[in-house]
C-alpha positions in Angstrom: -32.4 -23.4 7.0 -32.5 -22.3 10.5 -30.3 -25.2 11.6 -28.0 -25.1 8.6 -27.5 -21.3 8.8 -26.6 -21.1 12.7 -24.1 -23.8 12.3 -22.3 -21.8 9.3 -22.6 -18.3 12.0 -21.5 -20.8 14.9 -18.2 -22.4 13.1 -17.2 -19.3 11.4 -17.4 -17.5 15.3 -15.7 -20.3 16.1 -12.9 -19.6 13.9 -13.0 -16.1 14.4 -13.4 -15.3 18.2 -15.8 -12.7 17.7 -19.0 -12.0 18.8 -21.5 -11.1 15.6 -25.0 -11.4 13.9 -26.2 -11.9 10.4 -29.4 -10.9 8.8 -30.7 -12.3 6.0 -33.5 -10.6 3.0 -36.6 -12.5 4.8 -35.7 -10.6 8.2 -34.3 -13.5 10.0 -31.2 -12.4 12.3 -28.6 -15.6 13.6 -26.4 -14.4 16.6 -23.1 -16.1 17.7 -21.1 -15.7 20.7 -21.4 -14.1 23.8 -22.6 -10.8 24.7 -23.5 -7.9 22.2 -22.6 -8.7 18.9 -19.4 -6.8 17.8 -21.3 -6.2 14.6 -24.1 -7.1 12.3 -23.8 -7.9 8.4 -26.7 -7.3 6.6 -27.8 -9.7 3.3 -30.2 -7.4 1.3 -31.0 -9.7 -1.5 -30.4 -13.5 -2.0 -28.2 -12.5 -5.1 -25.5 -11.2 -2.3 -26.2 -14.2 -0.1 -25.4 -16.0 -2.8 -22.3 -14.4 -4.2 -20.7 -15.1 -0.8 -21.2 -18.6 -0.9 -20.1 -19.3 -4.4 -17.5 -16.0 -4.8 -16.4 -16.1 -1.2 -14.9 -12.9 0.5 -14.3 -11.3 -2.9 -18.3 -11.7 -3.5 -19.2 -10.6 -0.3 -17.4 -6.9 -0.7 -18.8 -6.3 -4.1 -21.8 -7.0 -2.7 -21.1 -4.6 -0.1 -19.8 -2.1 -2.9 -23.1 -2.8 -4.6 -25.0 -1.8 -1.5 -26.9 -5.2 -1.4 -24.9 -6.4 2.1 -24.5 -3.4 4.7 -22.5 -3.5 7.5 -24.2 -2.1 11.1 -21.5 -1.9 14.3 -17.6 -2.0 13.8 -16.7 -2.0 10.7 -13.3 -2.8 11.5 -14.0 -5.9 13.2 -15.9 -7.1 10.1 -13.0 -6.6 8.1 -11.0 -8.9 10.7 -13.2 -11.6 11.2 -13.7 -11.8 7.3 -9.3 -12.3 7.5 -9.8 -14.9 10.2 -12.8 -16.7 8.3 -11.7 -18.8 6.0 -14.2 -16.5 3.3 -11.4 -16.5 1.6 -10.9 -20.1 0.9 -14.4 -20.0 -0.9 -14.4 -20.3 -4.5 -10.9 -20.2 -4.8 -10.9 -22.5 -8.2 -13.0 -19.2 -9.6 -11.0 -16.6 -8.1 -8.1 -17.8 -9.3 -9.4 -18.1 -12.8 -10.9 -13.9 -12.6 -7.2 -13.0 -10.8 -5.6 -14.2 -14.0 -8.4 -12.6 -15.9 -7.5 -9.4 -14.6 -3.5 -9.9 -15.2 -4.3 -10.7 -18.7 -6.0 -6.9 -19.1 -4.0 -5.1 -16.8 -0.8 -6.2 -16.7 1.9 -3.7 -16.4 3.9 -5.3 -19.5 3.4 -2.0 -21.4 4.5 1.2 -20.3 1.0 2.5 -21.5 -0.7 0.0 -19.4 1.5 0.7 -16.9 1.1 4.2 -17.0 -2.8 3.8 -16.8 -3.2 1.4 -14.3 -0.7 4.4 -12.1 -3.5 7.2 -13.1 -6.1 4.9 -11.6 -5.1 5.3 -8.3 -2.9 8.3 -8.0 -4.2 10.5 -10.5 -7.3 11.4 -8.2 -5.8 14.5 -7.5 -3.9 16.7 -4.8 -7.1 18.0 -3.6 -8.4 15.0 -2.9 -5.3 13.4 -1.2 -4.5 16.7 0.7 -7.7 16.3 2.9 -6.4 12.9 4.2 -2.8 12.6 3.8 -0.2 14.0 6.3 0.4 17.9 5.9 2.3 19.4 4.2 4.4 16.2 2.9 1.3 14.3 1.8 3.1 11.0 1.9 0.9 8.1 0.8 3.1 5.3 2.2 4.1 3.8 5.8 4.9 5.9 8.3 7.7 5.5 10.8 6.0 5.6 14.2 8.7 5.5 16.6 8.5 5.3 20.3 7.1 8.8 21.2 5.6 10.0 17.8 2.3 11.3 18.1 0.4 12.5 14.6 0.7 11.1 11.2 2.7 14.6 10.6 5.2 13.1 13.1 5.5 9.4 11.9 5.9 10.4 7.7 8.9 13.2 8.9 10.2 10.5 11.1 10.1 7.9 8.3 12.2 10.1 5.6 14.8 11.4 8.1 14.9 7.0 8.7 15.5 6.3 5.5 18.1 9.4 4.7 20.0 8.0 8.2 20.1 4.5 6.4 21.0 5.6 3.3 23.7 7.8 4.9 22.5 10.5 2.8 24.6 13.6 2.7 24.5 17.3 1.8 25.4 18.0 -2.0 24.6 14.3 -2.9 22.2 13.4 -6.0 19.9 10.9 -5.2 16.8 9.6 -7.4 13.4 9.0 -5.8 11.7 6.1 -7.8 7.8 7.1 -7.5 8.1 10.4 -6.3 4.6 11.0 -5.0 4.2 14.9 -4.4 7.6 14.8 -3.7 7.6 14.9 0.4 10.9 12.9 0.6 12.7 15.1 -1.9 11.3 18.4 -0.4 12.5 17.1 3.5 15.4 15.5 2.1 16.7 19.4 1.1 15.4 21.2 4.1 17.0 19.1 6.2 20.1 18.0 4.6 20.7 19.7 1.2 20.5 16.7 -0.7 20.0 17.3 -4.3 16.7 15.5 -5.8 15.8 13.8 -8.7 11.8 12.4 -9.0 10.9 9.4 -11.4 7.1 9.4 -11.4 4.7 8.2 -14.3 1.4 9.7 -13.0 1.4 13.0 -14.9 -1.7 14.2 -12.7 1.7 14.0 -9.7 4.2 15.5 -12.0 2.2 18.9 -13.1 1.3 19.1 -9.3 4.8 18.9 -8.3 7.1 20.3 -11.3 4.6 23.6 -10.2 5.0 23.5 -6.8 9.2 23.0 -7.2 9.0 26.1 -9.0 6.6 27.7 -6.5 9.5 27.1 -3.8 12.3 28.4 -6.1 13.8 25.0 -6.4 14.0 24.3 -9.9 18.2 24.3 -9.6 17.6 21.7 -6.6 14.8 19.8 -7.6 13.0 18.1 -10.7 10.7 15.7 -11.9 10.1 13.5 -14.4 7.5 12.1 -16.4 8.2 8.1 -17.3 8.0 5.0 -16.7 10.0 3.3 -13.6 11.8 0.7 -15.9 13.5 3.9 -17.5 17.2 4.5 -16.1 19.2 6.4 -18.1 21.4 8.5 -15.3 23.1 7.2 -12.1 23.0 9.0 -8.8 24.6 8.3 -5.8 21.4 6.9 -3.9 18.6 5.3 -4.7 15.3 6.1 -3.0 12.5 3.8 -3.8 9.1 4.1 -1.2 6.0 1.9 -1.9 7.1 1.2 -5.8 8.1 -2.0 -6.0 4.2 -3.2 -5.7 3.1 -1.5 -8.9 5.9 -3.6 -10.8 3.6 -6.3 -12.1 3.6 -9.7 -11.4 5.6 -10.4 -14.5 7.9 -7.0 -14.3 9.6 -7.5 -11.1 13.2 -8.7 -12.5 13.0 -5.4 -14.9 12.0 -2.7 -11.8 15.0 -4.0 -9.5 16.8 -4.2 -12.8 16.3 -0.2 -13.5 16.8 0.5 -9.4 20.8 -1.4 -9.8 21.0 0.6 -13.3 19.9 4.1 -11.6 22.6 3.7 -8.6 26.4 4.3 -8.8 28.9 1.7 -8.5 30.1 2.0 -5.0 26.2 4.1 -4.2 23.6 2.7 -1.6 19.5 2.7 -2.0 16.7 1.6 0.0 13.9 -0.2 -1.4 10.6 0.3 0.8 7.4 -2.3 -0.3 4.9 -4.5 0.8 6.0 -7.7 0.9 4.8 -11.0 1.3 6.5 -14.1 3.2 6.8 -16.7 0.3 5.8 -16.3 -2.9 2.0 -15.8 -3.0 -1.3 -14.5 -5.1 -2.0 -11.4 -4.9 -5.4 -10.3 -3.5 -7.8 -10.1 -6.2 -10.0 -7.1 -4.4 -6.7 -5.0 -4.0 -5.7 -5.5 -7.7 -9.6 -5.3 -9.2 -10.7 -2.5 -7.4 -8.0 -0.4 -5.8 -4.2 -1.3 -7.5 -5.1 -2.6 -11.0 -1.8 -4.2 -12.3 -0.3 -4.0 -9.0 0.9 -7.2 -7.1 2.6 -8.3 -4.3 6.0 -10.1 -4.6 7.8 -12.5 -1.5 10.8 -11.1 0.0 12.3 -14.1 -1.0 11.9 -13.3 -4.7 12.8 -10.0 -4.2 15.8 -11.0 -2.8 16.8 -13.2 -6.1 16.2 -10.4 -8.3 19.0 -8.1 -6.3 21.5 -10.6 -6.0 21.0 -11.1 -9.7 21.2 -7.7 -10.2 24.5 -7.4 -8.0 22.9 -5.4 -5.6 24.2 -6.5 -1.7 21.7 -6.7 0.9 23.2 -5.0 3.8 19.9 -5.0 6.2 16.3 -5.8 6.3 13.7 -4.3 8.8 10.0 -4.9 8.9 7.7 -2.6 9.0 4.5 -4.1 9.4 3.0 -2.3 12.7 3.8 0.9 11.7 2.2 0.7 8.8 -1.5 -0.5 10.3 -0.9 2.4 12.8 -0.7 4.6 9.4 -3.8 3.2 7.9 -5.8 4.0 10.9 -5.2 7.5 10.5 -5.5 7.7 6.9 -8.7 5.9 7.3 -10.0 8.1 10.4 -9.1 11.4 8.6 -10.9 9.9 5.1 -13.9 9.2 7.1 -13.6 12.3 9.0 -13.5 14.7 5.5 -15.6 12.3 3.3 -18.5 15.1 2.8 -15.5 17.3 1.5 -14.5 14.8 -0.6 -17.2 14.0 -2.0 -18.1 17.4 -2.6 -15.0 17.9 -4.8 -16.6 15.7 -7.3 -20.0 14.1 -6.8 -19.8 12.2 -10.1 -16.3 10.4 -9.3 -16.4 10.5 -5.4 -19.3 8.7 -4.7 -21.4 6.0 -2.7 -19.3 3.1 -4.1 -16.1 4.7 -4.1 -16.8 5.7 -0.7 -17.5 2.1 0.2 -14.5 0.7 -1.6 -11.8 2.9 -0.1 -13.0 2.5 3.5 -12.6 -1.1 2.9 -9.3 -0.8 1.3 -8.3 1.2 4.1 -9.8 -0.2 7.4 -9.3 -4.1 5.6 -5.7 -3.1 5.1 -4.9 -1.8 9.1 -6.8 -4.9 10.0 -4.4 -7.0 7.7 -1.5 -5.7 8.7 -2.2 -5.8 12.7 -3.3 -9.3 12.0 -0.6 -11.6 14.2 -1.5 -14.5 11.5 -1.1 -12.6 9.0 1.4 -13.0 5.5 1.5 -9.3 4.3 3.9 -7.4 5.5 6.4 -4.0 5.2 10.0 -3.9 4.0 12.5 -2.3 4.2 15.9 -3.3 2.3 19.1 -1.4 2.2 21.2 -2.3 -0.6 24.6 -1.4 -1.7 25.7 -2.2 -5.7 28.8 -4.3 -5.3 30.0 -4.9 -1.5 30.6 -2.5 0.8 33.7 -2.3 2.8 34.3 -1.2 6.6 35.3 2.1 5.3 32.1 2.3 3.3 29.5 1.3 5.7 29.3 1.0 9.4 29.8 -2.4 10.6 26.6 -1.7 13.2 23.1 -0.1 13.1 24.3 2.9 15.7 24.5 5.2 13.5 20.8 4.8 13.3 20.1 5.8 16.6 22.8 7.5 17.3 21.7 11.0 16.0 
């Protein structure tokens, strides 16, 4: 066992550049590379030595989750080296099989499902989102971290006056925001330009938050939200707004969502369509669908792409995100660290050991994923315009952009 177990440690440092250790149940420790080891991953019980060899990376979290594998060191760099593994290649027959599993309960088909699945996530609440989020926009998507910005705060105000710039959003204008969130965009998008907003959101925990806190403001003439489902278009503005949407379509829904976003826009109107993308069509991650997003999947830009042009959307420019948005999930994750004894505090019951396990790795895992220089996940950005624009209708360069 001893020879068989340090060549697994060995090749997998090997593939992995890092220096690390593993310890198994019986107290035995196997060290690879140079130096201190970066960190050390604990086996508690056979059952979760097991689960990683036959289950993989997948395994080897809920394990984690379970509290039968504990991490000691940087957590961070677990994360990583588990990308740069090949953990993931590990029972992929079986994963594949459970990822279809979980499409087959949770699929976004139904509005009701759809609707659910939403709750899951973003119906934990605003006081539990407040204590990690930027304030007082609470964003929950990628910020813009230009040359210069500083805070989180910085970055998400920095991102929305981006997207208003690309969108050439004026003052008077009606423009939908697909998703809404607590509303940050639409609330910045009126101080700063006295655009008139419209929220689609279908998390009704989000929509009592912010239909209260519109009227709070005294901007019930300016603002408003409502509650349904994204696929619902039944009014046309002259922009589209669409931030970290387009991943809760469903792997089956996507030709419907960028359907409603070409039926909510004007003839003539442009939109922005902000998502997590990958390069090629791919599967989705089953530990980001089972135990964070359920429903949600990633498409390729490429079939994003189809579904536009079929929709007669034009693609007028495409810019990726990715580093900003590992730069924004460090600080979400160092802030969630940071208040986790709040948090968990606000409800013991729901907030608890495994949910605090599971959202760090959702969190620090994602950073790692998208500062990965290998990696296949990344951030778009995509403004569109429904029919062709003309050199009267939008600048024939990006300066306008920059030029503020």
């Amino acid at each position: 066992m001893l020879f068989s177990m340090q060549n697994i440690v060995d090749a997998m440092q090997t593939r992995t550049g890092m220096s690390f250790a593993i310890g198994l149940p019986d107290g035995s420790r196997y060290r690879a590379g140079p130096g201190e080891p970066a960190f050390t991953m604990l086996f508690r019980s056979d059952a979760a030595l097991l689960q990683a060899f036959t289950r993989g990376q997948i395994g080897l979290l809920e394990s984690y989750f379970d509290q039968s594998v504990d991490v000691e060191g940087d957590f961070g760099a677990a994360l990583a080296a588990g990308l740069l593994s090949g953990l993931d290649l590990h029972g992929k027959a079986l994963i594949t099989m459970e990822n279809g599993l979980h499409e087959l309960r949770y699929s976004n088909h139904s509005p009701a499902q759809a609707k659910a699945n939403a709750r899951a996530h973003y119906g934990l609440g605003d006081a539990f989102y407040r204590l990690w989020l930027d304030e007082p926009l609470m964003m929950y998507t990628c910020g813009y971290w230009s040359e210069g910005t500083q805070t989180l705060e910085q970055a998400q105000q920095r991102k929305i006056d981006h997207v208003c710039r690309k969108i050439r959003l004026a003052r008077s204008e009606r423009f939908v925001d697909i998703g809404c969130g607590f509303g940050g965009f639409m609330f910045r998008a009126w101080e700063t330009l006295g655009a008139i907003g419209t929220g689609i959101n279908t998390t009704t925990e989000q929509v009592d938050w912010l239909r209260n806190e519109i009227t709070r403001r005294g901007l019930d003439d300016k603002l408003s939200v409502h509650e349904a489902d994204f696929r619902t278009a039944d009014t046309q503005y002259d922009k589209v707004v669409s931030i970290g949407v387009l991943e809760h379509a469903g792997r089956d829904q996507l030709a419907a969502v960028i359907q409603a976003h070409a039926d909510f826009l004007k003839p003539g109107g442009l939109g922005l369509l902000h998502f997590i993308g990958h390069v090629g069509p791919r599967e989705t991650d089953l530990f980001i669908r089972k135990h964070v997003f359920p429903g949600g999947w990633i498409p390729g830009l490429s079939e994003v792409i189809v579904e536009m042009e079929r929709c007669g959307l034009e693609v007028l420019d495409i810019e990726n995100l990715r580093r900003h948005y590992a730069l924004t999930l460090d600080e979400w994750a160092r802030r969630f660290e940071a208040q986790w004894e709040t948090i968990r505090a606000l409800d013991p019951q729901r907030f608890d050991e495994r949910f605090y396990r599971v959202w760090r790795t959702y969190l620090i895992g994602c950073a790692e994923m998208f500062r990965s220089p290998g990696g296949y996940t990344h951030l778009f950005q995509i403004v569109f315009s429904k029919g062709n624009v003309t050199p009267a209708s939008f600048p024939m360069s990006r300066a306008y952009l920059y030029d503020a």
